[in-house]
ZAMARGU-4260 file (C-alpha; in steps of 0.2 Angstrom, whole numbers, plus 5000, padded with zeros to 4 digits):
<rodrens>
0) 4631/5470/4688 | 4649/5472/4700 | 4647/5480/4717 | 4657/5496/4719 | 4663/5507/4732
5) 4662/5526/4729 | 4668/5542/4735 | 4663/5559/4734 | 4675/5570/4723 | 4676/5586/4721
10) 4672/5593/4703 | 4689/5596/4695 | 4693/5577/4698 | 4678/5571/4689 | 4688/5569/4671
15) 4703/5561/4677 | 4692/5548/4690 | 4681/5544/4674 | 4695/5539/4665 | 4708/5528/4678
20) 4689/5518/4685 | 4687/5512/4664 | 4686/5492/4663 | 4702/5483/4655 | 4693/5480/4641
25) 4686/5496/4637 | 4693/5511/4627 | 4689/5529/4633 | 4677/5532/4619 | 4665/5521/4626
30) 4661/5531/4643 | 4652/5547/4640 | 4661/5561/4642 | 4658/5570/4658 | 4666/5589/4661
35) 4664/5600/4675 | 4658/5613/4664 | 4643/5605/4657 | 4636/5600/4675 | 4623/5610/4683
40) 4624/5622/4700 | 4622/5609/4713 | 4627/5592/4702 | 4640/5587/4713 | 4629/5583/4727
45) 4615/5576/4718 | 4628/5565/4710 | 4635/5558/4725 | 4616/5558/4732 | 4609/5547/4718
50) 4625/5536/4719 | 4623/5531/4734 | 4604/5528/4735 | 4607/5518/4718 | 4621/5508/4724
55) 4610/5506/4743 | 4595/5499/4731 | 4605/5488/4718 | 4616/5479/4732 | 4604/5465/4735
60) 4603/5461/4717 | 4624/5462/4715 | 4625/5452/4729 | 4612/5438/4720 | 4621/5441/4706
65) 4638/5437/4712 | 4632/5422/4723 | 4626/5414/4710 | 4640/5417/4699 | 4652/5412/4711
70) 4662/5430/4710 | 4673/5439/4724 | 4668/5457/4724 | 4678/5461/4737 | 4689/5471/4722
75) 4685/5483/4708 | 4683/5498/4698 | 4669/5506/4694 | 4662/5523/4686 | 4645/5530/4689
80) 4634/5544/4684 | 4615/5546/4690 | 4604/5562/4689 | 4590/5567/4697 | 4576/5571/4686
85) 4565/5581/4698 | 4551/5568/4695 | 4555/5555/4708 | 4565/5545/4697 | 4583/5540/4699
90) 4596/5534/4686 | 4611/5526/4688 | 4623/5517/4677 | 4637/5507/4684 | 4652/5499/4673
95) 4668/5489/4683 | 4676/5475/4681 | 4680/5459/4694 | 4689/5444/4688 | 4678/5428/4690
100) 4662/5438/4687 | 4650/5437/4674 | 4643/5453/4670 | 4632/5448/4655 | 4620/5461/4646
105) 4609/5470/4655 | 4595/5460/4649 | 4599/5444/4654 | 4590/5431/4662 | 4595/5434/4679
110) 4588/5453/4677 | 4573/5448/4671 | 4570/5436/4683 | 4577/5442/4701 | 4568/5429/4710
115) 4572/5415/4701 | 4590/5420/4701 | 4591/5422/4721 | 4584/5403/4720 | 4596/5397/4711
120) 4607/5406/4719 | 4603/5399/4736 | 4599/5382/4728 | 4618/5381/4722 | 4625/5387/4739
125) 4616/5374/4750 | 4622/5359/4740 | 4638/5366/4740 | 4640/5368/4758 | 4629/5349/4759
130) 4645/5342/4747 | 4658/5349/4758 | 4648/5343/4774 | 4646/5326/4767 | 4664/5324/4759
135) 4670/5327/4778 | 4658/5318/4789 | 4657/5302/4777 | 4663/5287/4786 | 4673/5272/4780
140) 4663/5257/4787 | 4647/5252/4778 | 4639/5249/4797 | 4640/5268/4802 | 4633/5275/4785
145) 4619/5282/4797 | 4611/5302/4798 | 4618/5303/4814 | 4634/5303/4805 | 4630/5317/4796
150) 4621/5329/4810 | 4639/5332/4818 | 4651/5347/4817 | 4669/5343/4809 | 4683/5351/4815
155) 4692/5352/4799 | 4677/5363/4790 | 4680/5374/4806 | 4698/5375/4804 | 4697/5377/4786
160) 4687/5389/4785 | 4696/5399/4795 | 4712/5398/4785 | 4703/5405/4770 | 4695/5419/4779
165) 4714/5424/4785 | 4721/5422/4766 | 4722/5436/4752 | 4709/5432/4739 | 4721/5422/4726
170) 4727/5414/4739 | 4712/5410/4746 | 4705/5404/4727 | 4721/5391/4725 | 4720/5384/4743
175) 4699/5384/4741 | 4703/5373/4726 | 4717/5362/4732 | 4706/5358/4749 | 4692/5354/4737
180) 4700/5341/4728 | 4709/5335/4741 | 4691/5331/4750 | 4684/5323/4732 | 4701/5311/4735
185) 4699/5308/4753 | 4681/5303/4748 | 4684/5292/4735 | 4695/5281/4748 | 4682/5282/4758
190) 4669/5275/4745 | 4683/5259/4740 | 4685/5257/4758 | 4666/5252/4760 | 4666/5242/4743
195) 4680/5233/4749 | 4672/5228/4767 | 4656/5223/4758 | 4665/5212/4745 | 4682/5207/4757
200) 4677/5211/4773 | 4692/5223/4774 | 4697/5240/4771 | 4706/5246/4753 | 4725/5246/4755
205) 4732/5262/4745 | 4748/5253/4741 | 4745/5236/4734 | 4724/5235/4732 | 4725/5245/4715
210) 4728/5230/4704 | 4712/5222/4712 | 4700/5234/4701 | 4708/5226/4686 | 4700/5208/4693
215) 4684/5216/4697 | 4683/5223/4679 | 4685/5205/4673 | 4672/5199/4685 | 4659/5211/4682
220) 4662/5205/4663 | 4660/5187/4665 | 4644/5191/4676 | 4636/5205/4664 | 4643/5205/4650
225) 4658/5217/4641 | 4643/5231/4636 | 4638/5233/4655 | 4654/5233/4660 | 4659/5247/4650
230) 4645/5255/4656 | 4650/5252/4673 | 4668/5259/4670 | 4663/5273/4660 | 4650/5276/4677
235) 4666/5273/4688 | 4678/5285/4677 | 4663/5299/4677 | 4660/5297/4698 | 4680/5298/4696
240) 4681/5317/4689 | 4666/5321/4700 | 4674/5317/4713 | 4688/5329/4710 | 4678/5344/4702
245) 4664/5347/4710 | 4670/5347/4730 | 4684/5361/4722 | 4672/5369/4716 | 4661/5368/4729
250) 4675/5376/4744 | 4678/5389/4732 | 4658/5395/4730 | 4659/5394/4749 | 4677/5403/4751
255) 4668/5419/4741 | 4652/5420/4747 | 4663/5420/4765 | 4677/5434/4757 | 4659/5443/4751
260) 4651/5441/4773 | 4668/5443/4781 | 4661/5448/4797 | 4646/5437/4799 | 4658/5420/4793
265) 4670/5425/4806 | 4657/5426/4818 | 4649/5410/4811 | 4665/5401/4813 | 4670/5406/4829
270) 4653/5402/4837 | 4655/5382/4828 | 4672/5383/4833 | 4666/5385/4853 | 4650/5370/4852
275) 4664/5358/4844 | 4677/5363/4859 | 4661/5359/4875 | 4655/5345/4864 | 4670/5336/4864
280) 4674/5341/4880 | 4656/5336/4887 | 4655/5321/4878 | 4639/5325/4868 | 4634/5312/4857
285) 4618/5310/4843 | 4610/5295/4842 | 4630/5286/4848 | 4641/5297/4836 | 4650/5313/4844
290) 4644/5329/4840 | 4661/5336/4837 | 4670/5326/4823 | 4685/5322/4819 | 4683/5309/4807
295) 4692/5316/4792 | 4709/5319/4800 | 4708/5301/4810 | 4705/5293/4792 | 4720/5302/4784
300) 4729/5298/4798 | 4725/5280/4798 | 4728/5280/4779 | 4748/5286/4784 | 4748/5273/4796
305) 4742/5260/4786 | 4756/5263/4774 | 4768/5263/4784 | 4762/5248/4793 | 4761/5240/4775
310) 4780/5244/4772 | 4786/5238/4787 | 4775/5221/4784 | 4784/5218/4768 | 4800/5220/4775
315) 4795/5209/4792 | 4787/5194/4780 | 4800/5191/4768 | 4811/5187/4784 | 4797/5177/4790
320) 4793/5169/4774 | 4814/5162/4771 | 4812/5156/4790 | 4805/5138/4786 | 4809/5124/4796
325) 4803/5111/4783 | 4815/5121/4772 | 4832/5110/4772 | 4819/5093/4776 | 4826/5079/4762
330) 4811/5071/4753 | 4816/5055/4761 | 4808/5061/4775 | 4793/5069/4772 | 4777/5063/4770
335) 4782/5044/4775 | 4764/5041/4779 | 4756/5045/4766 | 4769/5032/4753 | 4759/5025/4737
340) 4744/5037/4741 | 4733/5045/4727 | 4733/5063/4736 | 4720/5076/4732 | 4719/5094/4739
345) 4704/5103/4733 | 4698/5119/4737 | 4678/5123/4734 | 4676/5141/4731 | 4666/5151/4745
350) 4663/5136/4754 | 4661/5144/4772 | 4654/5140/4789 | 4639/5152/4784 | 4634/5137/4771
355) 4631/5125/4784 | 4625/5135/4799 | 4615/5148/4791 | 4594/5146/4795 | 4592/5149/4775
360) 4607/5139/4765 | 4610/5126/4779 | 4596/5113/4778 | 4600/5111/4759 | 4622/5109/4762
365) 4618/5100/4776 | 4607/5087/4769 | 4619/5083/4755 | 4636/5082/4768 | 4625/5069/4779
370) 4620/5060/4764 | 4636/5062/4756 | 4642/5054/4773 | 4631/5040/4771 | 4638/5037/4753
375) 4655/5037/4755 | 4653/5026/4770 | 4645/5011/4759 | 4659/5016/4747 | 4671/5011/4761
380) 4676/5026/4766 | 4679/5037/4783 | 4679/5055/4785 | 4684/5069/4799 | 4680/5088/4797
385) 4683/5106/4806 | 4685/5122/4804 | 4699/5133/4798 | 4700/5153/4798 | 4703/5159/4780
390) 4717/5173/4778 | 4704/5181/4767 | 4685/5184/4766 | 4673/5185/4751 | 4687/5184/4736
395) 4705/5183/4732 | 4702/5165/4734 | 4722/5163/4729 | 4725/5170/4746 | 4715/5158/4755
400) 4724/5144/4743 | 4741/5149/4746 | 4740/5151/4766 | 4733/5134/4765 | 4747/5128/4757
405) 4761/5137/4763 | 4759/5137/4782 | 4761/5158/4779 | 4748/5169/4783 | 4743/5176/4767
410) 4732/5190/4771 | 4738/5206/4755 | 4744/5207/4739 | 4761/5208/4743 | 4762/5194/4752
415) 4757/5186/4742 | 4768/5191/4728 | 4784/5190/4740 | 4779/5171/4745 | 4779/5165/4727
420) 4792/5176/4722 | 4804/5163/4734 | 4808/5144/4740 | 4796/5143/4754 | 4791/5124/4753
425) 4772/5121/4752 | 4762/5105/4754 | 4760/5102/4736 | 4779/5105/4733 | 4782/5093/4747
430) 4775/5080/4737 | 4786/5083/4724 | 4801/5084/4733 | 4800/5069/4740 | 4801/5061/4721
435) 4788/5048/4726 | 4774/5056/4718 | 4768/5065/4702 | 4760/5083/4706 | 4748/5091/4696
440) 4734/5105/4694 | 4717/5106/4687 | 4714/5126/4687 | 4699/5130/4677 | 4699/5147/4685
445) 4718/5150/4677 | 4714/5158/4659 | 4732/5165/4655 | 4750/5160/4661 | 4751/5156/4679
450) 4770/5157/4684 | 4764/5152/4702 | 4762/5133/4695 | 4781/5131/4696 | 4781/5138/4718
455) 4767/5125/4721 | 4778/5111/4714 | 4768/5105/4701 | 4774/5095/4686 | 4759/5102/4676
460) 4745/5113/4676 | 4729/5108/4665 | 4721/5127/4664 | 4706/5134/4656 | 4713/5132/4640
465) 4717/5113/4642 | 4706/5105/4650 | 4697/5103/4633 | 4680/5111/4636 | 4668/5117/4625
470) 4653/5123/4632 | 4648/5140/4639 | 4654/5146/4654 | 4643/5149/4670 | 4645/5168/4673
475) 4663/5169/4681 | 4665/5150/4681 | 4674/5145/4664 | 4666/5126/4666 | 4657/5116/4679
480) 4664/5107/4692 | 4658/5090/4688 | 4667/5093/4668 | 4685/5098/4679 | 4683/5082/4687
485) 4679/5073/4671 | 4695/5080/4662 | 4704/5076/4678 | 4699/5058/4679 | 4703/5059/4659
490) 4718/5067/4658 | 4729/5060/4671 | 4721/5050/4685 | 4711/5036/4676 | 4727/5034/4663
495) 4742/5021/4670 | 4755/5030/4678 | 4772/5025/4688 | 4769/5036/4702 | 4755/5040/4714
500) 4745/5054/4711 | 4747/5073/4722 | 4732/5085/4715 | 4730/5102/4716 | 4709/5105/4710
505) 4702/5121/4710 | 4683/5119/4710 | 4672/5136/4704 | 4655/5135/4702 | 4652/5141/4718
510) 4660/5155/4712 | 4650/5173/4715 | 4637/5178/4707 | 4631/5161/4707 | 4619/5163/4692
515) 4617/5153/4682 | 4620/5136/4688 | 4625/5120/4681 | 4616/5103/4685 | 4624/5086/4692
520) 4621/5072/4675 | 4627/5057/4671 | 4647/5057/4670 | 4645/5046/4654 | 4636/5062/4650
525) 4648/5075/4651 | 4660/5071/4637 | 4666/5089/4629 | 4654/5099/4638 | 4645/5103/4625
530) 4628/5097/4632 | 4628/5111/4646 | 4623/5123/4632 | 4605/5122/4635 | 4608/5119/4655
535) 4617/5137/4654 | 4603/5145/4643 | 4589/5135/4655 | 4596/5147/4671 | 4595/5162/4681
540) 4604/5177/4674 | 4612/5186/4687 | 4605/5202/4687 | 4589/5194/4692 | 4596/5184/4705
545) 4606/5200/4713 | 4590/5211/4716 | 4584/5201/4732 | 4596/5195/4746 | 4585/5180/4747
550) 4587/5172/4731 | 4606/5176/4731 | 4610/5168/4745 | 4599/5154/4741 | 4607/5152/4725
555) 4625/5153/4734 | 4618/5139/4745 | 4612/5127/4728 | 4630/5129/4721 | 4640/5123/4737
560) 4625/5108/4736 | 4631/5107/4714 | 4649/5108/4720 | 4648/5096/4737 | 4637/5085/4725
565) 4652/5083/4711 | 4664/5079/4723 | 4657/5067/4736 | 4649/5058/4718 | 4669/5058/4709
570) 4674/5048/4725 | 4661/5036/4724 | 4663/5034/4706 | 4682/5034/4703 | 4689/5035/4720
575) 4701/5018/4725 | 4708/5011/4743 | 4722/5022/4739 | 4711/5037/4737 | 4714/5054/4749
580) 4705/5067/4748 | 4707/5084/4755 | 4693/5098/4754 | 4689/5114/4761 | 4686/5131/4758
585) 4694/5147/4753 | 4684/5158/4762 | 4667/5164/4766 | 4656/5170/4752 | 4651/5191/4753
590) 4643/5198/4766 | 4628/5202/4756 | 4627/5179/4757 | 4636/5177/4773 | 4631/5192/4783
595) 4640/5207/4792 | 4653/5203/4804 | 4653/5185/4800 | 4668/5176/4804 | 4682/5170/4790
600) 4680/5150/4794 | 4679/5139/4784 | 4675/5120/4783 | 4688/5104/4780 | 4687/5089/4777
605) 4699/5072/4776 | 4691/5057/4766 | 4703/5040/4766 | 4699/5023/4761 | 4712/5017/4771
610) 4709/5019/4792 | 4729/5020/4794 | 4727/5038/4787 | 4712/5045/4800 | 4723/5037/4813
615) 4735/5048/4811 | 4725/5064/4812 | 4714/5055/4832 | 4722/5067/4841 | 4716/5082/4830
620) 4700/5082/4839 | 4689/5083/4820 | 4669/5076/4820 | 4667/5061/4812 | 4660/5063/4793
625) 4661/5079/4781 | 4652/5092/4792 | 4662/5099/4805 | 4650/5099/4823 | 4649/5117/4832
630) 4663/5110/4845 | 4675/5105/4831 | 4693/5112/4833 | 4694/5129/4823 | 4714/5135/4819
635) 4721/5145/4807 | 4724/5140/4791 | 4741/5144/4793 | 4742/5131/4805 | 4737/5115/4793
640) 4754/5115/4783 | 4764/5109/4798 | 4750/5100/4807 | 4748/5088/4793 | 4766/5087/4789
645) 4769/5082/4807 | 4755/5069/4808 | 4760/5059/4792 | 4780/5057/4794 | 4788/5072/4790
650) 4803/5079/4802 | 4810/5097/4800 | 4825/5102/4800 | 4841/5094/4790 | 4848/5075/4787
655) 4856/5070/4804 | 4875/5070/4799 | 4883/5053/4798
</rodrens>
């Protein structure tokens, strides 16, 4: 049923008005045929007279109908003809057109069912105005997901809905839908930002963070499996579209039912319009969050900053990244202090300060470094530790790995990519360019070609695929860390070799979601791995492990104890006077294990047989043993690269000329 407007007409105009007001889709024939002759002494006015009291009682039901439809009736045609039967009973039949509505039969649901229809129609009105609400006031950080949040007025639905009252309807429909879509977009940012700070501890970066959903595919299928990741992604690609449909759709319900109420939205939005101007004025706060908002236009303003901070980053870190000091340094003069010394640099993933200072995980970790202490001591060995601040924070542990090494802060994507795009001479490269030792990698976590290998310096690099394993993998973990050491200890430093011995070793089990675990054996037991088939089929899965905060982060804290527990046993086992070893970790673990706000540091460790290499490193100010004390020194990881190049022998800068 379409709402007209209608004029009284005199009686010779009857025909032609009858005619012009027929539907586009309609032929003459189909309209009764209506001539001045045939109509009665006084039919004008009770024409006119029944019109109106016929279109007075059918504009609530048009209205309904057109709400819920979604239609503009602020245009039309219509023709109408209604008689007065003298017993009380008015008729009135009412034909138009009006693009977007649906007319349907005259026995349709809606007709039979008035009440029903005004619900739905109010029911689909209020969660359109709650979407549009939602997709503006929705915040970015994880902490302020609160109602307050949502109980505030935003400026931008104000202004907004102002423009669409000022604009011709078709108009008014292509902004209504672009605004729409444009919310849905502004709001999926908004949802990756709070993934991101839950998972990294940082916001999603809209020019280099893309390529990161391809890793979190890849993770989410080593932790449950290729069906539930497609579930997950067909989830993701569905949330996607809605995202994008339904605010457009919802601005454009809105935008009519406004075009339909002209005056009362008007009034409507000029009265919001003057609480937001005293409420930002006065200050007025609910429960700590302003009552006049803002937020959208902050966030997209802070998105245009952030790119353009980005692109001047890039620009600032490749100069920064070809300024190196130890850049023209001849090997005969690096690492002098360190000459005939089997070198390992191993990084234990998520092995952070939370592991030994959390109330839940840190009696467990702490137990094995004071023991592990013990052992090494009886071994003959010596160890200092402190802390250092991770570029990253919960994953992207090659950030975390290549600040280390590199003496760059490694913090994005594209730094990373410009570092090992170039030259810039790393710890493990200054092994190799000295000539004295023999530099390799034991990557477990590496499944394909990994270019990097040849910016590190190293002569080879044992991956996944050659370190000879053949049992099952630990969720994201390909193998245990105790099998990477045995391949290790196999494949190059328990064979006769010329040179000394600089290793790169990457140890995962630690790795998120830290379900299922493996179990320390007998290293006469490892052989092809093979015999972890019924450790991995013994453990948690980790969908069980992921329902209660609790039992994740007491299984993150068993695999740094697994991890620690490998290591510290390798040493003991393999280790020789000419053993160092150098271990940390890349960052914390998520804040779902580590907690919001928690900081980035990370521990270290330096383990000699030899006291000439901890003297070096007295003025350092590290604790004695492998767990770092509260008062422990904390730098940058930034900072390590030159520190320890400094302490054993190296001198920037080129030869002296002779």
């Amino acid at each position: 049923m379409s709402h007209f407007t209608r004029f009284r007409q005199p009686p010779q105009e009857t025909e032609a008005t009858a005619t012009e007001d027929l539907p586009p889709d309609s032929s003459p024939e189909h309209t009764p045929e209506h001539r001045p002759e045939d109509t009665p002494d006084g039919a004008v006015e009770a024409e006119a007279e029944v019109e109106c009291t016929a279109e007075a009682e059918g504009a609530v039901e048009a209205e309904v109908e057109a709400e819920y439809t979604g239609a503009d009736t602020g245009t039309g045609t219509g023709t109408g003809t209604g008689a007065d039967t003298g017993t009380g009973t008015d008729t009135d039949t009412d034909t138009g057109t009006d693009t977007g509505t649906d007319t349907g039969p005259a026995n349709g649901w809606r007709h039979r069912h008035p009440a029903a229809a005004r619900a739905v129609a109010w029911t689909t009105t209020a969660l359109a105005g709650a979407l549009v609400l939602v997709t503006l006031l929705l915040p970015n950080d994880p902490a302020r997901l609160t109602p307050a949040e949502f109980a505030r007025i935003p400026v931008e639905g104000i202004a907004g809905a102002a423009l669409l009252l000022l604009l011709p309807r078709t108009a008014r429909r292509m902004a209504a839908v672009l605004a729409g879509a444009w919310l849905g977009l502004l709001t999926l940012l908004d949802l990756l930002d709070i993934g991101f700070a839950e998972v990294l501890g940082r916001g999603f970066n809209v020019v280099f963070d893309w390529s990161l959903l391809g890793d979190g595919a890849s993770f989410l299928q080593d932790s449950i499996g290729r069906a539930g990741t497609i579930g997950v992604e067909i989830a993701a690609v569905l949330l996607v579209l809605a995202l994008l449909v339904l605010p457009a759709l919802a601005v454009l319900r809105l935008s009519n039912l406004m075009a339909r109420h002209g005056a009362r939205a008007a009034g409507t939005t000029l009265v919001l319009g003057t609480v937001w101007v005293v409420s930002s004025a006065l200050g007025v706060q609910i429960a700590g969050a302003p009552v006049a908002s803002r937020s959208t236009s902050d966030l997209v303003q802070a998105r245009v900053d952030g790119v353009k901070a980005t692109l001047k980053d890039e620009r600032t870190f490749a100069k920064e990244a070809a300024s190196d000091p130890y850049h023209r340094t001849p090997g005969s003069r690096l690492l002098t202090g360190l000459r005939g010394k089997d070198v390992i640099f191993t990084f234990i993933e998520s092995y952070g300060r939370s592991a030994v200072q959390d109330p839940l995980m840190a009696p467990g970790v702490d137990a094995v470094l004071a023991k592990g202490t013990k052992r090494l001591r009886a071994a003959g060995y010596s160890a200092r530790s402190g802390w250092l601040t991770s570029a990253t924070y919960g994953g992207s542990s090659w950030l975390g790995h290549s600040t280390f090494l590199s003496g760059l802060w490694i913090d994005n994507q594209q730094r990373y990519r410009t570092v090992t795009a170039g030259d810039h001479l790393t710890l493990t490269s200054a092994f190799k360019r000295t000539g004295a030792w023999r530099t390799v990698g034991i990557m477990p976590g590496v499944t394909k070609s990994w270019p990097e290998g040849k910016f590190y310096g190293l002569d080879h690099v044992y991956d996944s695929r050659e370190l000879g394993y053949k049992g099952p993998k630990f969720s994201w973990s390909t193998m245990p860390d105790q099998y990477s050491l045995a391949a290790f200890e196999r494949l190059e430093h328990g064979k006769p070799h010329d040179k000394p011995l600089m290793s790169e070793i990457i140890l995962t089990s630690s790795h998120n979601p830290w379900a299922p675990l493996p179990k320390t054996i007998g290293w006469d037991k490892v052989g092809d791995g093979s015999v972890y088939n019924s450790i991995e089929k013994a453990g948690k899965r980790p969908v069980d492990v992921w329902q209660q905060t609790d039992k994740v982060r007491t299984e993150y804290g068993k695999s740094i104890q697994y991890s620690l527990n490998s290591l510290i046993s390798y040493v003991e086992k393999y280790g020789n006077k000419n053993t160092v070893l150098v271990f940390l970790g890349d960052h914390q673990p998520v804040a779902k294990v580590s907690g919001d706000h928690a900081s980035r540091d990370v521990p270290v460790a330096i383990v000699a047989h030899d006291p000439d290499v901890l003297k070096r490193i007295s003025d350092w100010g590290y604790t004695p043993g492998l767990n770092p004390g509260h008062k422990a020194p904390v730098w940058r990881m930034d900072a390590f690269r030159n520190r320890f190049l400094s302490a054993y022998g190296s001198h920037p800068g080129p030869a002296p000329s002779r």
